[in-house]
C-alpha positions as CSV (number, residue, x, y, z in Angstrom):
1,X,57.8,158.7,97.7
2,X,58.7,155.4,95.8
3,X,56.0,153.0,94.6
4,X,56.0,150.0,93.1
5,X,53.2,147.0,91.7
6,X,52.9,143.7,91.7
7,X,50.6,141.7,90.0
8,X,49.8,137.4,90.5
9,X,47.3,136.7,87.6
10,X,46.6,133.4,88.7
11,X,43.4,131.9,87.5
12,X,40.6,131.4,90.6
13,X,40.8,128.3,92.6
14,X,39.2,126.5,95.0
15,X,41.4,123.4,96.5
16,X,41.2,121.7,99.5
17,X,43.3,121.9,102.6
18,X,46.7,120.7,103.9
19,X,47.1,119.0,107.0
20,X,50.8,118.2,108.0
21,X,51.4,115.6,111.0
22,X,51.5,118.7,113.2
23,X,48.1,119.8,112.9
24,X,48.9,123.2,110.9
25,X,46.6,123.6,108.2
26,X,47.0,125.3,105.0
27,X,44.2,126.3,102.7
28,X,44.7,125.7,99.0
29,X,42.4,128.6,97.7
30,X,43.6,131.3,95.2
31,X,42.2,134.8,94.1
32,X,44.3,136.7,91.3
33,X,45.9,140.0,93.3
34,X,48.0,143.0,92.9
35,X,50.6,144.1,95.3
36,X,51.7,147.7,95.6
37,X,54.3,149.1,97.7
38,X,55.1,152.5,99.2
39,X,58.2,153.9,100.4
40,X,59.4,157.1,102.0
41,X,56.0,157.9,103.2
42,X,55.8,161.0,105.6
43,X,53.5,159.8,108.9
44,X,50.2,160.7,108.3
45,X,46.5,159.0,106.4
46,X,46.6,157.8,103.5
47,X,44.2,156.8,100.6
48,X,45.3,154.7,97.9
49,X,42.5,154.3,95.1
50,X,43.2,152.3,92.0
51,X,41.3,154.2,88.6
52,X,42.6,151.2,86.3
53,X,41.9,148.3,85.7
54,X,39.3,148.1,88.2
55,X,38.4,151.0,90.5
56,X,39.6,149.9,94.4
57,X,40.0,152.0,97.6
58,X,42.0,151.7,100.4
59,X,42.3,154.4,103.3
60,X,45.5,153.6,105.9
61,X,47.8,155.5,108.5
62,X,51.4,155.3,108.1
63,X,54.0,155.7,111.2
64,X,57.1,153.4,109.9
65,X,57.8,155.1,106.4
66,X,56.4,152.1,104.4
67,X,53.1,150.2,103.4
68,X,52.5,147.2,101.6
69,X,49.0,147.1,99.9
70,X,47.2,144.1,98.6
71,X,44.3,144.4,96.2
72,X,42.0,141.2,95.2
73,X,39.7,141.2,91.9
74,X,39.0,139.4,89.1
75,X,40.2,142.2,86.9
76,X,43.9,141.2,87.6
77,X,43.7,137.1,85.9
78,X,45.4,138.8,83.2
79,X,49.3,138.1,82.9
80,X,49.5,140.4,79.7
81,X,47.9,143.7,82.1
82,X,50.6,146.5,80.9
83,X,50.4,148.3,83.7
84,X,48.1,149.9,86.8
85,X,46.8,153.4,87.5
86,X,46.4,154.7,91.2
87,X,46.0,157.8,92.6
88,X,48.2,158.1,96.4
89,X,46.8,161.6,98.9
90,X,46.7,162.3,102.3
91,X,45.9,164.5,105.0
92,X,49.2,166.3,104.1
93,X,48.7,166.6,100.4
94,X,46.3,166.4,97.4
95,X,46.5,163.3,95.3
96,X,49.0,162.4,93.2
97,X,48.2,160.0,90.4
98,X,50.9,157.1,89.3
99,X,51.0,154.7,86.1
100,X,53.2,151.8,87.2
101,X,54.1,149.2,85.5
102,X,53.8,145.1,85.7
103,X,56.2,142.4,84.5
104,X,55.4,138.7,85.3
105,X,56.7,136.0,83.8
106,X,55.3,131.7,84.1
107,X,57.0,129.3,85.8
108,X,55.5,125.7,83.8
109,X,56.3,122.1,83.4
110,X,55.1,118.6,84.5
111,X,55.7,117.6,88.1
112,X,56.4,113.6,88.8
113,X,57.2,111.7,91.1
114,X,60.5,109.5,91.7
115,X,59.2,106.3,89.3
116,X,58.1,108.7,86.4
117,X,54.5,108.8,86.9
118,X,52.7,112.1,86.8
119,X,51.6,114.0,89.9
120,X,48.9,115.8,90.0
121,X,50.0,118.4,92.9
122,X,49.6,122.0,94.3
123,X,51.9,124.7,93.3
124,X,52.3,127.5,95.9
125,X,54.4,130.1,96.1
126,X,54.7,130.3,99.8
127,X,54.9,134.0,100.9
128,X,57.0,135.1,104.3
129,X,53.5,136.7,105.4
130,X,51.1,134.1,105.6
131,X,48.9,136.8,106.6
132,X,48.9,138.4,102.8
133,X,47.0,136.5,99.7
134,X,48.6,133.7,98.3
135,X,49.7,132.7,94.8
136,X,48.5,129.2,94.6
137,X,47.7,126.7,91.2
138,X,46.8,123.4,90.8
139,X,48.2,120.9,88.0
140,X,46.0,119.0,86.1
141,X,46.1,115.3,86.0
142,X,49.1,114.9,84.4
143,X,50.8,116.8,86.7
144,X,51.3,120.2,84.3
145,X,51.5,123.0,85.5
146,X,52.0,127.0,84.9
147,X,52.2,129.5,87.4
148,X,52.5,133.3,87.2
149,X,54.7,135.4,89.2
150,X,56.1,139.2,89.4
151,X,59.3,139.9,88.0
152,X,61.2,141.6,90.8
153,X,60.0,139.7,93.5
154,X,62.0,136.5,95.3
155,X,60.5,133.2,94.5
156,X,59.7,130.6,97.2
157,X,57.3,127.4,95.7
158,X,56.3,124.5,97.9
159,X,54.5,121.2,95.4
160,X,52.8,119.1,96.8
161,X,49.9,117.5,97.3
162,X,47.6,116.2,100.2
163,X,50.3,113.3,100.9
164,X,52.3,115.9,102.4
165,X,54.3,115.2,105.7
166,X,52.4,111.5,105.4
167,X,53.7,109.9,102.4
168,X,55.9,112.6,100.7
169,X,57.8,115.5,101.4
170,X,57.3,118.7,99.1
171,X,59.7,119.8,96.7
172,X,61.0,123.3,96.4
173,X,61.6,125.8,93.7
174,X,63.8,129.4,94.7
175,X,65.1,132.2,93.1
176,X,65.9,135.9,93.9
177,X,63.8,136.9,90.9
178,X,61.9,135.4,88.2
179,X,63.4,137.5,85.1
180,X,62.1,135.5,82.5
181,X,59.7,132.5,81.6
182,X,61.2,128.8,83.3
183,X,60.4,125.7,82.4
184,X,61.7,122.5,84.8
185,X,60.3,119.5,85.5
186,X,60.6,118.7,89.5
187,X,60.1,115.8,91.1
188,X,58.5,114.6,95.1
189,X,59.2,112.2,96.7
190,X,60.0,111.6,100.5
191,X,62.7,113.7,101.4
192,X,62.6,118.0,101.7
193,X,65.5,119.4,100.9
194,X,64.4,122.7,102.9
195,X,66.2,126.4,102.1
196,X,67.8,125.8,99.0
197,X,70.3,128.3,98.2
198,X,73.2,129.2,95.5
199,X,75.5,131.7,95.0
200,X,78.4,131.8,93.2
201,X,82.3,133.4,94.4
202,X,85.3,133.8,91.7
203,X,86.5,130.3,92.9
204,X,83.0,128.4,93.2
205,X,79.7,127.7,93.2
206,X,78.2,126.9,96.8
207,X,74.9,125.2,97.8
208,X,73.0,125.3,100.9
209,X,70.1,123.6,101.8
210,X,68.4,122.0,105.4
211,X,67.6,118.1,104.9
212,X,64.6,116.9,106.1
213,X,63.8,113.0,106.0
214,X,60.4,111.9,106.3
215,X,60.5,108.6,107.8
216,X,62.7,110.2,111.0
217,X,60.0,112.6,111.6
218,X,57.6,110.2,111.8
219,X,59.3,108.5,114.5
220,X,60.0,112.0,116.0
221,X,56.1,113.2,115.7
222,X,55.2,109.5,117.7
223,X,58.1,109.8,120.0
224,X,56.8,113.8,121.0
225,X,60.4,114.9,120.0
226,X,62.2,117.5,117.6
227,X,62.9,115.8,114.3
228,X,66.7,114.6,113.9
229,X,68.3,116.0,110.8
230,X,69.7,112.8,108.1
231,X,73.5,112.6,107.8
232,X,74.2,112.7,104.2
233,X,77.1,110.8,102.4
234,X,78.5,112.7,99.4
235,X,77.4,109.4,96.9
236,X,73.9,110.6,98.4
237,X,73.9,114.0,96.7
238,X,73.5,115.1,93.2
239,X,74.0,118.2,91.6
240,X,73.3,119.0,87.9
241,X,73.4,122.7,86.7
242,X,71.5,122.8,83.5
243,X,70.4,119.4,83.1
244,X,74.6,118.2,83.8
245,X,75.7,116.9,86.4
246,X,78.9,118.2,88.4
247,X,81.2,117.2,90.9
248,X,80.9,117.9,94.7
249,X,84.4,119.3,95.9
250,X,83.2,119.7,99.1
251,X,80.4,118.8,101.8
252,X,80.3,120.2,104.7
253,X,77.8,119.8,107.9
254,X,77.6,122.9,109.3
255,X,75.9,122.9,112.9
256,X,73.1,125.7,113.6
257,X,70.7,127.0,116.0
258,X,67.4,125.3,115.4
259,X,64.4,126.1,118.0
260,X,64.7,124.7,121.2
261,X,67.6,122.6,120.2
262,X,70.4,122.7,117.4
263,X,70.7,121.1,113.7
264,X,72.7,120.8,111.0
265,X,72.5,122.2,107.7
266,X,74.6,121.5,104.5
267,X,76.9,124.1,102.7
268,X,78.3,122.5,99.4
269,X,81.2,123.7,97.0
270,X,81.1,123.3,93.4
271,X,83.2,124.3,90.1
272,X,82.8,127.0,88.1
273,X,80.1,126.5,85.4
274,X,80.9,128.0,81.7
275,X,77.2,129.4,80.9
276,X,76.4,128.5,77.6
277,X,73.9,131.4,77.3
278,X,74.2,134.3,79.3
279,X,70.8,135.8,78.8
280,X,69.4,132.6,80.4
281,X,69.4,131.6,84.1
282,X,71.3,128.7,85.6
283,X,68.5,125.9,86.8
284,X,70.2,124.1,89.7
285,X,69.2,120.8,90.3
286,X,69.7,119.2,94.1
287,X,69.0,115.9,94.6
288,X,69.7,113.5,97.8
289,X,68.8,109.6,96.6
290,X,69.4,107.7,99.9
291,X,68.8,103.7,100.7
292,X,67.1,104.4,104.1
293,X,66.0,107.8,104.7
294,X,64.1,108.6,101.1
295,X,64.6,110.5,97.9
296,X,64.3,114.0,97.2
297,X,65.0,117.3,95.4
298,X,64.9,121.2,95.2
299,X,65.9,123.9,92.4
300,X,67.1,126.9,92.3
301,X,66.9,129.8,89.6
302,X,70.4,131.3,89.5
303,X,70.9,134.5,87.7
């Protein structure tokens, strides 16, 4: 068996709720919560009961090998908790008592919008299983922020506030893993830059990302229709790693299946990037600044 812990020692909140133009709703509420998962598990029930920080039970029955456990509590608002003691038996064995340890790191800054003004936004980092507790903060009213997240964990943020899908267009933060603490500044405006991606080949750096304009999905929502997907002129895109910006070598518009219909995303090549400091990540910076169709941008953590 393999186990591992998670911990989001976000502060308790309380915010209101998200309406996009489509009627899904998205509450804005936080509890700080540990994650632990279990691998190689024989079939068979299970108890999992935590003994430190705070004493938590959960009994389960396994069939697929794996089990993801998720444990709310006040007990875990504490980013500088060492580690966590559980204790794992079953009907097949007595227990068997773990110490594993947690890593998190902050992700902080000030979020604005396009003109330079503070704003004051949510900060969400949006998990596949909407299902499971959510890591969720809200800036204060200059737009400031910090959020805490696992080490060894992908990253996925939305920001935003309740403007979004109206007036703005959240802004996105990824990364495959948060290894140390990040600061960055992002910005929202109209325009989602949706799936950000980078990797890097011997050759290149690419990008990848889904544009989304807000005033075409406006017209899309009225006219009962699947939003169209903005065209995007190289001029329209810019791309700074570490603050500097860099020249696109390429853009292309790659066509893909999209729901009932088909889309097109954006795949991007880029030079090779000297990294001043190795030990650091690589903040990429995407933004699309277009006359008709809005302003946007989305980063991505590159390690």
């Amino acid at each position: 068996m393999r186990a591992a812990a998670y911990l989001y020692p976000n502060p308790p909140l309380e915010g209101s709720r998200l309406t996009d133009i489509w009627g899904r709703t998205y509450l804005m509420k936080n509890e700080p919560f540990l994650e632990v998962v279990l691998c190689d598990l024989p079939p068979g029930e299970y108890v999992v009961e935590l003994l430190s920080p705070v004493r938590l039970r959960q009994a389960f029955e396994v069939s697929s090998g794996f089990r993801t456990l998720f444990f709310t509590h006040r007990a875990f608002d504490d980013p500088e908790l060492p580690e966590v003691r559980l204790q794992i038996s079953s009907d097949l064995r007595a227990g068997e008592e773990l110490t594993l340890p947690l890593r998190v790191h902050k992700l902080h800054g000030q979020v604005r919008d396009f003109e330079g003004r503070p704003f004051p936004a949510y900060v969400w980092a949006a998990s596949e299983n909407p299902s499971s507790p959510q890591a969720i903060v809200r800036t204060d009213e200059e737009g400031r922020f910090t959020l805490w997240y696992p080490e060894g964990k992908p990253l996925r943020v939305f920001i935003d506030d309740k403007s979004y899908s109206r007036a703005t267009y959240e802004c996105w933060i990824a990364s495959p893993n948060l290894r140390t603490d990040v600061q960055l500044n992002p910005r929202v405006g109209d325009f989602e830059l949706w799936g950000l991606h980078a990797w890097r080949t011997q050759l290149h750096w690419h990008v990848y990302f889904w544009p989304c304009s807000l005033p075409l999905d406006l017209r899309a929502k009225r006219l009962n229709k699947e939003f169209s997907v903005p065209r995007l002129k190289e001029e329209e895109i810019t791309v700074r790693f570490d603050g500097e910006e860099v020249p696109i070598w390429g853009l292309h518009r790659v066509p893909i299946q999209a729901g009932r219909g088909r889309a097109s995303v954006y795949l991007l090549d880029l030079p090779l990037q000297d990294k001043k400091n190795p030990c650091e990540p690589t903040l990429i910076q995407v933004e699309v600044h277009t006359a008709t169709r809005g302003r946007g941008e989305a980063w991505y953590i590159a390690w």
